[in-house]
C-alpha positions as CSV (number, residue, x, y, z in Angstrom):
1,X,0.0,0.0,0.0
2,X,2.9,2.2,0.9
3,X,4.4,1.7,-2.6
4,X,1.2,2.4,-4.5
5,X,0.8,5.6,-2.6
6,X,4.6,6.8,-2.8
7,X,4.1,8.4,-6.4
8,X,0.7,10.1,-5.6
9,X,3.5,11.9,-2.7
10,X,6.2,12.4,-5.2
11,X,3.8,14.5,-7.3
12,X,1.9,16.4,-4.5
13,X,5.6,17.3,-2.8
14,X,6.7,18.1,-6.7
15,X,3.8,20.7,-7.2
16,X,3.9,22.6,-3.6
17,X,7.8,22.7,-4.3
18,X,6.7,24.6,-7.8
19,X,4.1,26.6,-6.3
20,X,5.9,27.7,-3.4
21,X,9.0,29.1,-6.0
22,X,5.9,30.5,-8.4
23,X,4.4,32.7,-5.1
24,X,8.1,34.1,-4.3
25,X,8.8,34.6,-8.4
26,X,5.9,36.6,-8.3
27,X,6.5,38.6,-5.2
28,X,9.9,39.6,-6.6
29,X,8.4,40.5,-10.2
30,X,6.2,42.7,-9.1
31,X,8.9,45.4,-9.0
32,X,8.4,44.6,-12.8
33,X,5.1,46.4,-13.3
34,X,6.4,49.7,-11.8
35,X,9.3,49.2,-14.2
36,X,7.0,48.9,-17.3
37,X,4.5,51.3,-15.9
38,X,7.6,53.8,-15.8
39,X,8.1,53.1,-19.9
40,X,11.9,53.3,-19.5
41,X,13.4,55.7,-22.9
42,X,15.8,58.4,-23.1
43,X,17.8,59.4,-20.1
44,X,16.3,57.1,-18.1
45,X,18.6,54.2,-19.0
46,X,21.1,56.1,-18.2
47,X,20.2,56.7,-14.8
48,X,19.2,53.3,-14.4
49,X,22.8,51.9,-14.9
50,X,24.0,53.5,-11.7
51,X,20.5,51.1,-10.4
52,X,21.9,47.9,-11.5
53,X,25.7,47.9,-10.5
54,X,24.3,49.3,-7.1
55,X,21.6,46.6,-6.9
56,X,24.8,44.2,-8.1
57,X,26.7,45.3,-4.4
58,X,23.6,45.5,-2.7
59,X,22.8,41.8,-3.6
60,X,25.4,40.6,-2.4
61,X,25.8,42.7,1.0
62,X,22.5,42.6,2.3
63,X,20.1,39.5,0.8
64,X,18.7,39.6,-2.5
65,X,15.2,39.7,-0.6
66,X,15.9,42.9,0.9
67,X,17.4,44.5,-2.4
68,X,13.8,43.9,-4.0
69,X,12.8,46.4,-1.2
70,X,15.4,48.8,-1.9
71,X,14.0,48.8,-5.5
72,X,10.2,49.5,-4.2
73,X,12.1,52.2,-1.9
74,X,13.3,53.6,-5.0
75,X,10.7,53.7,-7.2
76,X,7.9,55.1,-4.4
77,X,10.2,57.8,-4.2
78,X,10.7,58.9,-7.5
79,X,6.9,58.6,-8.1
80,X,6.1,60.9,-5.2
81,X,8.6,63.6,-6.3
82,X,7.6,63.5,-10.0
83,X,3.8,63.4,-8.9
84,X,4.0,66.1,-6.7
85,X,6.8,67.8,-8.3
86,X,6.6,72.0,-8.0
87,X,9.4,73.0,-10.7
88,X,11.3,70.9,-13.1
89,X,14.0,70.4,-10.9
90,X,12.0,68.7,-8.7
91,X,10.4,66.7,-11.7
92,X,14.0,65.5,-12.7
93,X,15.2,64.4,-9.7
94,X,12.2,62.1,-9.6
95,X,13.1,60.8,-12.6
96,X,16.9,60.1,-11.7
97,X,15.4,58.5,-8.3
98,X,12.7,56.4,-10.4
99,X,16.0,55.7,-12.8
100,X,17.7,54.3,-10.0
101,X,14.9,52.2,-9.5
102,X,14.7,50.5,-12.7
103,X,18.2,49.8,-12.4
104,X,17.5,47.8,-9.0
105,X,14.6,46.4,-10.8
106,X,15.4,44.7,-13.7
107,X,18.9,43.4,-12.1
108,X,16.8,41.5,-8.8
109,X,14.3,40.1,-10.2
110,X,15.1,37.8,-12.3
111,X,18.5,36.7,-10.2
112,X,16.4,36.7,-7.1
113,X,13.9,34.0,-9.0
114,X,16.7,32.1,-10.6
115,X,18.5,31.5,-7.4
116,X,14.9,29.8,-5.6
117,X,13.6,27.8,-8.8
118,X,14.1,24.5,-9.1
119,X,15.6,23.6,-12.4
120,X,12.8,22.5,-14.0
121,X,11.0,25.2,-14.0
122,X,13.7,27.8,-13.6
123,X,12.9,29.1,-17.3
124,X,9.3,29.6,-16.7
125,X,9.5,31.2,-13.5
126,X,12.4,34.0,-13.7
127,X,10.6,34.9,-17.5
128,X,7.9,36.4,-15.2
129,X,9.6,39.4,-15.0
130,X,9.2,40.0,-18.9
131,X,5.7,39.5,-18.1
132,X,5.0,41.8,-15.6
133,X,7.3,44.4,-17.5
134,X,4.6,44.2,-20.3
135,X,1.8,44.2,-17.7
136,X,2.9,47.4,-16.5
137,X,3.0,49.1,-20.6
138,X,0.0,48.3,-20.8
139,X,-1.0,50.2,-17.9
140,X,1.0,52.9,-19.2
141,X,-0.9,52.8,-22.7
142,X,-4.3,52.9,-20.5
143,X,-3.6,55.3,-18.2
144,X,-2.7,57.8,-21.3
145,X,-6.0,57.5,-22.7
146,X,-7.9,57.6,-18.9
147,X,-5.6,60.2,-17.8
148,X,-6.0,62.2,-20.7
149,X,-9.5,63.6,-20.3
150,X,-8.3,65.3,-16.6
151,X,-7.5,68.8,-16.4
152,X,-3.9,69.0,-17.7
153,X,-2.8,70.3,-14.7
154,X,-3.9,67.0,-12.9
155,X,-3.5,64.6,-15.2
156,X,0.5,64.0,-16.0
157,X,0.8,64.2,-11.7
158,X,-1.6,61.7,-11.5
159,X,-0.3,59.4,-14.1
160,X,3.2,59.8,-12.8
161,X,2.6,59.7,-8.9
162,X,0.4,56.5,-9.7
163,X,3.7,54.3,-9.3
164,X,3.7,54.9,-5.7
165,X,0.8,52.6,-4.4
166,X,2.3,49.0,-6.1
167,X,5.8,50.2,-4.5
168,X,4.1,50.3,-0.8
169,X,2.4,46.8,-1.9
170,X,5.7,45.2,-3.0
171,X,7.9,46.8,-0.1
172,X,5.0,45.1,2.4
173,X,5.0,41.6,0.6
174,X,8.7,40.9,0.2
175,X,8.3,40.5,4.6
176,X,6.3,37.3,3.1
177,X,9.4,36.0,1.0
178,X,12.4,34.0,1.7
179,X,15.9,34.6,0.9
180,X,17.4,32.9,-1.8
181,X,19.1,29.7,-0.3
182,X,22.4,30.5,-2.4
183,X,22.9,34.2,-1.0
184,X,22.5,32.1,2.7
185,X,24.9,29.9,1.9
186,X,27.2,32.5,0.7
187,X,27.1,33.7,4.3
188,X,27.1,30.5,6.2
189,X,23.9,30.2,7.3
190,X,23.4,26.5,6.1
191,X,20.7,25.9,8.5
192,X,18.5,29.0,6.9
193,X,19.5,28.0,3.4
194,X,18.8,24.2,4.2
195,X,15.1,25.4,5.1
196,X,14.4,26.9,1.9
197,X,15.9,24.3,0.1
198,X,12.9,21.9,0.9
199,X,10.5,23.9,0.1
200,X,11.8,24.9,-3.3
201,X,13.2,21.3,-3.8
202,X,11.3,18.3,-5.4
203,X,12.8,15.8,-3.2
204,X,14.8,15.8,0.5
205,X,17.7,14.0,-1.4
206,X,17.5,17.0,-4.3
207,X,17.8,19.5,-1.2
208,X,20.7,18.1,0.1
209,X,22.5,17.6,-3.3
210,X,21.3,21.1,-4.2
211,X,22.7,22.5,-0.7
212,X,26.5,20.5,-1.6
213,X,26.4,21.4,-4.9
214,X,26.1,25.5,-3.3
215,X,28.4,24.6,-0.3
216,X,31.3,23.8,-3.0
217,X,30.7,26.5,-5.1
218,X,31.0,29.2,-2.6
219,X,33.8,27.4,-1.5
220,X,32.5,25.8,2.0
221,X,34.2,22.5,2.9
222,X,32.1,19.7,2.1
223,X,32.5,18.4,5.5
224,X,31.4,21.5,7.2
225,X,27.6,20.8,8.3
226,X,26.9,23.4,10.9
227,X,23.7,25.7,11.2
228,X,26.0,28.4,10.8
229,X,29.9,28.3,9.7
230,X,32.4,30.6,9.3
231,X,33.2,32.0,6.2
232,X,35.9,34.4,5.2
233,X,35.1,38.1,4.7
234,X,35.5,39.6,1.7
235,X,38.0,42.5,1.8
236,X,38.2,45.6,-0.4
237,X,40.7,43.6,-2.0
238,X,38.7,40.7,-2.6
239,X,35.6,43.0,-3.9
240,X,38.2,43.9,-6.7
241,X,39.2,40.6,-7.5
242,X,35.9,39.9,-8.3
243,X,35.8,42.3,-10.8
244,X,39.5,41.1,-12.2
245,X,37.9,37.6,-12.4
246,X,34.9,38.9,-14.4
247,X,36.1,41.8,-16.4
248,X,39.8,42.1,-16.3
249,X,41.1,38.5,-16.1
250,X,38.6,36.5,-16.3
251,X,39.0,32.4,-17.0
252,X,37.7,31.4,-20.3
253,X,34.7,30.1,-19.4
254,X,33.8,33.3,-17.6
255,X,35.2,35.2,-20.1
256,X,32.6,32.8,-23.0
257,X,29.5,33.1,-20.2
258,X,30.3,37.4,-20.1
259,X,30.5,37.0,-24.0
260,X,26.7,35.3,-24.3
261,X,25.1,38.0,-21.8
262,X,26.7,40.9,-23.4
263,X,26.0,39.7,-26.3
264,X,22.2,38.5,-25.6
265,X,21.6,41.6,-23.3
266,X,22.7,43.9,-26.8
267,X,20.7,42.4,-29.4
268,X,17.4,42.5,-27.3
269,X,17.8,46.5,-27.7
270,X,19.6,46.4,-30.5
271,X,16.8,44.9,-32.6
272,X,14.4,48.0,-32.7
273,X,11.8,46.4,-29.8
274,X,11.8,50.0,-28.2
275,X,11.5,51.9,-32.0
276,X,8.5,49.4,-32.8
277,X,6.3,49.7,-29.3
278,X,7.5,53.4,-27.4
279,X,7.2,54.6,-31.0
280,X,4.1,52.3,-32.2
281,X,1.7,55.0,-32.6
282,X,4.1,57.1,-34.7
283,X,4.4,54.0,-37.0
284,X,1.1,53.3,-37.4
285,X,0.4,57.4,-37.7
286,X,3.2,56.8,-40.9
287,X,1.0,53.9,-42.1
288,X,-2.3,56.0,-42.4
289,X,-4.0,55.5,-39.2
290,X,-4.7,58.7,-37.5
291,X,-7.6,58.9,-35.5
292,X,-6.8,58.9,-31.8
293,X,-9.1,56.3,-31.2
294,X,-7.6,54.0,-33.5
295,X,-4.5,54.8,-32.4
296,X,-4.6,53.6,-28.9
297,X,-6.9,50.7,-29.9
298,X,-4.3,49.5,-32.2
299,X,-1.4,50.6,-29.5
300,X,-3.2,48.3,-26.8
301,X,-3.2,45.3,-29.3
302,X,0.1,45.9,-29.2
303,X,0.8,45.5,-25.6
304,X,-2.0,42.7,-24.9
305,X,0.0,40.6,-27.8
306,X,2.7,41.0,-26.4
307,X,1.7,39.9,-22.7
308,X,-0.3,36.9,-24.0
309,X,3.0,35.4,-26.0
310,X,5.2,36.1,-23.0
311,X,3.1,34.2,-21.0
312,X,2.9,31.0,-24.3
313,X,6.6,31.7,-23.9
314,X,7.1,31.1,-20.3
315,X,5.3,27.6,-20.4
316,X,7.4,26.5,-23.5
317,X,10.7,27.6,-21.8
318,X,11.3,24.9,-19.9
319,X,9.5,22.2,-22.6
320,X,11.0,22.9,-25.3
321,X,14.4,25.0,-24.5
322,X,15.9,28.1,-25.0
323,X,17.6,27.5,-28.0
324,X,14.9,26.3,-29.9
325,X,12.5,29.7,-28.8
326,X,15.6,32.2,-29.6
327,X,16.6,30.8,-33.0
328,X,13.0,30.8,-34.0
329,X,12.5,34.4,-32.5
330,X,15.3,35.8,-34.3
331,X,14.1,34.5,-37.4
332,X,10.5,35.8,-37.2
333,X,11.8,38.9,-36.4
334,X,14.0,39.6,-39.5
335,X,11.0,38.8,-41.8
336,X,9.0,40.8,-39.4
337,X,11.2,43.7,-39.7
338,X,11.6,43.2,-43.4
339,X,7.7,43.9,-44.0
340,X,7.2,46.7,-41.4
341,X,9.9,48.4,-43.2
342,X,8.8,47.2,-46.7
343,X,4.9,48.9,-46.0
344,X,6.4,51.6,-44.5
345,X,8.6,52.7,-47.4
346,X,5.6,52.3,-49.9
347,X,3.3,54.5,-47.7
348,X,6.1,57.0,-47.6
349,X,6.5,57.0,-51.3
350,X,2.5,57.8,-52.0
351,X,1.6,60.2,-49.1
352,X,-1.2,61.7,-50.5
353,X,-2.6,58.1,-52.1
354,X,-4.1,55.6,-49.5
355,X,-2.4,51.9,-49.8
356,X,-4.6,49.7,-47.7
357,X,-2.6,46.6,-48.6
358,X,0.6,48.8,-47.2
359,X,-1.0,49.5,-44.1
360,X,-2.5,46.0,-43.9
361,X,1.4,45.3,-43.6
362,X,2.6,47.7,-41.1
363,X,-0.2,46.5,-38.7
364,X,0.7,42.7,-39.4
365,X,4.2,42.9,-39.7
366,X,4.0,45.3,-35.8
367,X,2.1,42.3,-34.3
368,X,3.9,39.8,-35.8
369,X,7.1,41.1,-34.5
370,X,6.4,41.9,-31.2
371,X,5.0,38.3,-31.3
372,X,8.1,36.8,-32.1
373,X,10.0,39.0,-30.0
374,X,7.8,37.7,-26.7
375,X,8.2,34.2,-27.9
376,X,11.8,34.1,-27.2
377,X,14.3,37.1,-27.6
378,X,12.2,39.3,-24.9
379,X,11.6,36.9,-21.8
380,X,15.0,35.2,-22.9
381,X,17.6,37.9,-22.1
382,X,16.7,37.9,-18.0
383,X,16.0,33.6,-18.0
384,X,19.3,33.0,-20.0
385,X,22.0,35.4,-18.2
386,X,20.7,35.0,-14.6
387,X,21.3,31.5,-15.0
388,X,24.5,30.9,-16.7
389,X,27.2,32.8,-14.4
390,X,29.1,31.5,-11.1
391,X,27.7,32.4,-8.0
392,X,30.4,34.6,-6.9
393,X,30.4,36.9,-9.4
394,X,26.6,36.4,-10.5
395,X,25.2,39.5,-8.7
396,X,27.9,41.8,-10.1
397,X,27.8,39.5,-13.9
398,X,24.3,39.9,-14.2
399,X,24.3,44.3,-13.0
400,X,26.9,44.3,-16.3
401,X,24.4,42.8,-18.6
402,X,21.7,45.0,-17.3
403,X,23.9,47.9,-17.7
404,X,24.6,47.3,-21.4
405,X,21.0,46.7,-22.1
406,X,20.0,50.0,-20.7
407,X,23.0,52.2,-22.8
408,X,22.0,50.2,-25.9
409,X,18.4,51.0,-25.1
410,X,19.0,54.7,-24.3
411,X,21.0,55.1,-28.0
412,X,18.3,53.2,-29.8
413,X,15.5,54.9,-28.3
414,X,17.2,58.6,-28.6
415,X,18.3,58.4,-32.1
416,X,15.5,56.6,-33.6
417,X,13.8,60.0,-34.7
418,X,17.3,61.3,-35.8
419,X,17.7,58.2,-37.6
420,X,14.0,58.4,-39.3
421,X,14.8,61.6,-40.6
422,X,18.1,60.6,-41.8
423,X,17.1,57.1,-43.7
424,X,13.2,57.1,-43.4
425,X,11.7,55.3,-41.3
426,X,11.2,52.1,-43.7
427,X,15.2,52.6,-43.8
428,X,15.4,52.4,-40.1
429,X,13.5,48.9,-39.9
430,X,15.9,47.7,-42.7
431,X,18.5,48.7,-40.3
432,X,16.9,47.0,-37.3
433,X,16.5,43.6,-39.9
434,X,19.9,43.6,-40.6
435,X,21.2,43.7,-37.0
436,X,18.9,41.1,-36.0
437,X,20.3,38.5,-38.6
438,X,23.4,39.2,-37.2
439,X,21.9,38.1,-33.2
440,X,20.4,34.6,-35.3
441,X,24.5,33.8,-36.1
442,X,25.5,34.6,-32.5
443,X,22.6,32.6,-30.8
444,X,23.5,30.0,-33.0
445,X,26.9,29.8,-32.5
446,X,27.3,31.3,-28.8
447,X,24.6,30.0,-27.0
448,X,24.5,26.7,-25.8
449,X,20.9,25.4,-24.3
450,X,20.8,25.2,-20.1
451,X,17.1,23.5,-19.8
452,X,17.1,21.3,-16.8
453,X,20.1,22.1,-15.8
454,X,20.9,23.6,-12.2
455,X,22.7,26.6,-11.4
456,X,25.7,24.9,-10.5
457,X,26.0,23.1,-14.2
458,X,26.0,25.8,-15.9
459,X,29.9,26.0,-16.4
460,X,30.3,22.9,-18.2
461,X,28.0,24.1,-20.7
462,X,30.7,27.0,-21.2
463,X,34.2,25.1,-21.3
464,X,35.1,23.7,-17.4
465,X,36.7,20.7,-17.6
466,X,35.5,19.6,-14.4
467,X,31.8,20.7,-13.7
468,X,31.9,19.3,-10.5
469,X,31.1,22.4,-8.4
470,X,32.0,26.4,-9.4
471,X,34.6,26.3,-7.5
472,X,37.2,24.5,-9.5
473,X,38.7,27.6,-11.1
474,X,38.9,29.9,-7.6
475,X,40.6,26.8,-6.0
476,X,43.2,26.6,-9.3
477,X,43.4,30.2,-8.8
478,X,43.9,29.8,-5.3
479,X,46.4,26.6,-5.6
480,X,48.9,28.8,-8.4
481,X,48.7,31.1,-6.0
482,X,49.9,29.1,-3.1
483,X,52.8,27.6,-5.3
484,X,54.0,30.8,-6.9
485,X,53.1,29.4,-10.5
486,X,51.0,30.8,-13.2
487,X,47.3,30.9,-13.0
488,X,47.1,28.8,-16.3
489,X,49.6,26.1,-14.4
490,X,47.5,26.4,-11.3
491,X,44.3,25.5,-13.8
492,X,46.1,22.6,-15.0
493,X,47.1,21.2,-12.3
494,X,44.2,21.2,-10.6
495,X,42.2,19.2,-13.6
496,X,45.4,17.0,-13.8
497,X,47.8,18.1,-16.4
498,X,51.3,16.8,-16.6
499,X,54.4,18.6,-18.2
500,X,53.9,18.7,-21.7
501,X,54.9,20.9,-25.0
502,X,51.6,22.3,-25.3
503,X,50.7,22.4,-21.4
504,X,51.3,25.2,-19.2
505,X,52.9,23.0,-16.1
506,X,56.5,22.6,-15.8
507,X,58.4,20.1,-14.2
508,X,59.3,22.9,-11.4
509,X,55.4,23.3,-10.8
510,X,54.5,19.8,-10.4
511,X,57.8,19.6,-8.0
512,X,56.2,22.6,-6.5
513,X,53.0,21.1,-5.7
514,X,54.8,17.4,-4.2
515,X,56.9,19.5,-2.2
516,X,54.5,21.2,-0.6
517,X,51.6,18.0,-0.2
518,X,53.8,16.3,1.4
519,X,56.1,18.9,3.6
520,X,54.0,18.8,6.7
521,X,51.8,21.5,7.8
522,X,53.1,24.4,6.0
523,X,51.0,27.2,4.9
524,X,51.3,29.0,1.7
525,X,48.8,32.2,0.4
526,X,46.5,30.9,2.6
527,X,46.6,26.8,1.5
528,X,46.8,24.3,4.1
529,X,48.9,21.3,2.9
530,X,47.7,18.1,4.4
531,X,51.3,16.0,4.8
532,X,49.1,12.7,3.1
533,X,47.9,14.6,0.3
534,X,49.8,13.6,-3.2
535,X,49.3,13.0,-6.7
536,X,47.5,9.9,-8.3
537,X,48.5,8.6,-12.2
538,X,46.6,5.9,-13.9
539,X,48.9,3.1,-15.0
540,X,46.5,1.4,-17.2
541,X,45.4,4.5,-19.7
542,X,49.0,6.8,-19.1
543,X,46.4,9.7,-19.0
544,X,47.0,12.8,-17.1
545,X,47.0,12.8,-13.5
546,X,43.8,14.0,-11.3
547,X,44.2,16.6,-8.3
548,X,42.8,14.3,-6.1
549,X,40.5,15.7,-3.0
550,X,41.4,18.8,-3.9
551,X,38.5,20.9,-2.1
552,X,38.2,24.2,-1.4
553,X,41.1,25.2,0.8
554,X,42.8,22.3,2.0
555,X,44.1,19.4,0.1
556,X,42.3,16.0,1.4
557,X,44.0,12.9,1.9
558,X,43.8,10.5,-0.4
559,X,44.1,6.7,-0.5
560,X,46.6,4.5,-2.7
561,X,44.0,1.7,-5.4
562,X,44.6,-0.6,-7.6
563,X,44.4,1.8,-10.7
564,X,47.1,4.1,-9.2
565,X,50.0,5.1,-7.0
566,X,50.9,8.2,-4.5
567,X,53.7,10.3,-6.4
568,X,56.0,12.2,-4.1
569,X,58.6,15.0,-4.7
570,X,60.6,12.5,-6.9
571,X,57.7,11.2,-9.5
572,X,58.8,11.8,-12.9
């Protein structure tokens, strides 16, 4: 009877661990309607990249929980200052406060959610922040028209000082979410993480290889198992080798992962999205349709398409992949882009003649891109680049992807009317069409799929050797640095490599390393030796050595087998 009942459990425990991670995805998306309420253009971005490397530090120094209330702080403060502004001073600094905001915004969210989904539905749950983004536009769009028929004098307070009751809402509810279990970790508090862990977790044997898969990548000894254990402080020093291990010397698969978020976070600006939906009803003004009830009724359609394919994209993220979804976005979107710009450079060539089948076009082609755009390339920027870097520099990684989103959406939004004038605005889209081919050959060739895998995976999709945990290449960092070698000696060594004409280890580093295992209890940059520790070599294959038990660190103790043989000082 037990049996027969024990997958009926599975399930139910399987769906509360999913609905659990839906409630707290939604909490921390929230922030996500006041961002798309806002309608970020212009300046704006600008202001918002001083937001995300803030939220970035933030993150990491208080809880990502509490950052989402920063955020609400934020952007309740800019909308009372712009809603009850007296001069345009006043009306500015709102604006750099709300900035500031979006910044915050659009970095938490989706890291927050990606850090307390289970992989299986990791994709559908961090894309809610896309969704609630387009939510929050098409508030903006409604509020316009409502707004609109108020005195003038009330009605652009009103619509901007609006933003201030969902921040009070969001600032209440994130009391009601937990923190994510890796930021716990991070600080030693195993016990707190540990909790979190089974509620977000499938199985109790899923939480505990999800809690030792965190403990090694932030670098926590295995056999370390307390509620709460010590964990070195980061130093000023060690807050700027974070950035030398992300931006100026980064390993290569950091430096492939910074590559694909760069990368990803460009192209979704890059491609137009903010010329074809800021600047829809000037489009659709170009195509013929002027009546301002047309107008917003064809602008709405815009945002409600856009919202209903987010939300198709979210439950096909995880089903089908994110390859799959991007490849066929970018695709759409080129032959999307291609028509828009097609009817729009016929209309502009007979301005005095009506061509319906032109505007038939423009209205098509705008629906049909923003379709494809939801369908992958817009919800798959925030999925893809909160999930694919380390955990110690995934706060600061993700705040740089955000940032070069907002600068590319800043130039594409404020020269878009400059660039109308200059090529036409059929010229423009052409423009947009070729960039976007260029995105389908970097997807293609840059972007490898991460469905279903955890967090911790994610740099063997990118080049590690040894995908064990994250924290291979800080402990080959930190192992070089012990022995005075090389950081690409210290990398080989600890994935096994012997001398060799095209490996970085010398015979004076691999002397190095015996020297030290097995000199007693002597301390190096930090390094523990343990005086068993030593080297293992297969005698059956001749393949390159393994660092054996090398964790964290301290160097473990290993055992002599039948497949190899302890080398000291004197292995050649």
């Amino acid at each position: 009877m037990a049996s027969a009942d024990l997958p009926e459990v599975v399930e139910r425990t399987k769906k509360s661990s999913v609905m659990y991670a839906f409630i707290c995805s939604i909490l921390a998306s929230m922030a996500s309607i006041i961002l798309g309420y806002e309608i970020v253009m212009g300046i704006l971005n600008f202001y918002s990249l001083i937001g995300s490397f803030a939220a970035g530090r933030t993150s990491d120094w208080i809880g990502r929980r509490f950052t989402v209330a920063v955020a609400a702080a934020f952007f309740f403060v800019g909308a009372l200052l712009m809603g009850l502004a007296g001069d345009y001073a006043t009306l500015m600094l709102g604006r750099f406060v709300a900035g500031v905001g979006v910044g915050y915004g659009l970095m938490i969210a989706p890291v927050y959610t990606a850090e307390v989904s289970p992989a299986s539905a990791r994709g559908f749950l961090t894309s809610f922040s896309e969704v609630f983004i387009n939510i929050g536009i098409l508030l903006g769009y409604v509020s316009n028209y409502a707004f609109a028929r108020l005195p003038l004098h009330l009605s652009w307070r009103i619509m901007l000082g609006i933003g201030a009751v969902p921040s009070v809402l969001l600032a209440l509810l994130v009391f009601g979410m937990p923190e994510s279990p890796r930021w716990l970790v991070m600080k030693g508090r195993l016990a707190d993480a540990r909790v979190v862990l089974d509620r977000i977790a499938e199985t109790p044997e899923e939480a505990a290889e999800r809690l030792a898969d965190i403990k090694a990548a932030a670098g926590i000894p295995h056999e370390a198992d307390g509620d709460v254990v010590a964990v070195p402080k980061r130093k000023s020093a060690e807050e700027k080798q974070v950035w030398k291990e992300l931006i100026l010397s980064p390993t290569p698969t950091v430096r492939r992962i910074l590559l694909a978020t760069l990368g990803l976070q460009f192209f979704q600006q890059a491609s137009g999205v903010d010329s074809v939906v800021l600047y829809s009803p000037r489009v659709f003004q170009s195509a013929g349709i002027t009546d301002d009830d047309q107008l917003l009724a064809t602008t709405c359609a815009v945002g409600v398409t856009k919202t209903v394919i987010v939300l198709l994209a979210a439950v096909l993220l995880d089903r089908v992949g994110r390859r799959p979804l991007m490849l066929t976005s970018s695709g759409g979107m080129v032959v999307s882009l291609i028509g828009l710009a097609t009817g729009l450079t016929v209309v502009g060539r007979h301005p005095h003649t009506e061509v319906p089948w032109a505007v038939a076009l423009c209205v098509t082609s705008t629906l049909a891109f923003v379709s494809f755009y939801s369908i992958g390339l817009g919800p798959m920027t925030a999925v893809y680049t909160s999930e694919i870097f380390p955990l110690r520099v995934r706060a600061l990684g993700y705040a740089v992807g955000v940032a070069c989103n907002r600068v590319t959406s800043g130039v594409v939004s404020m020269t878009f009317l400059s660039l109308s004038s200059a090529i036409t605005i059929g010229g423009s889209f052409f423009l947009y069409a070729g960039i976007v081919t260029l995105s389908c050959v970097f997807f293609f060739t840059c972007l490898p799929e991460t469905r279903g895998r955890t967090l911790e995976e994610m740099g063997e999709l990118f080049g590690t050797i040894d995908a064990g945990t994250e924290a291979d290449d800080a402990s080959a960092r930190l192992l070089a640095a012990s022995l005075g070698v090389p950081n690409e000696a210290g990398a080989e060594l600890a994935r096994g490599g012997w001398p060799g004409p095209s490996s970085p280890v010398r015979v004076q580093h691999l002397t190095r390393y015996a020297v030290s295992a097995w000199s007693g209890r002597r301390t190096r940059g930090g390094v523990a030796a343990d005086p068993n520790a030593g080297l293992t070599r297969s005698r059956t294959t001749g393949s390159a050595p393994g660092l054996v038990g090398w964790r964290g660190l301290a160097v473990q103790p290993v055992a002599a087998s039948s497949s190899g043989v302890h080398c000291r000082s004197d292995c050649s």
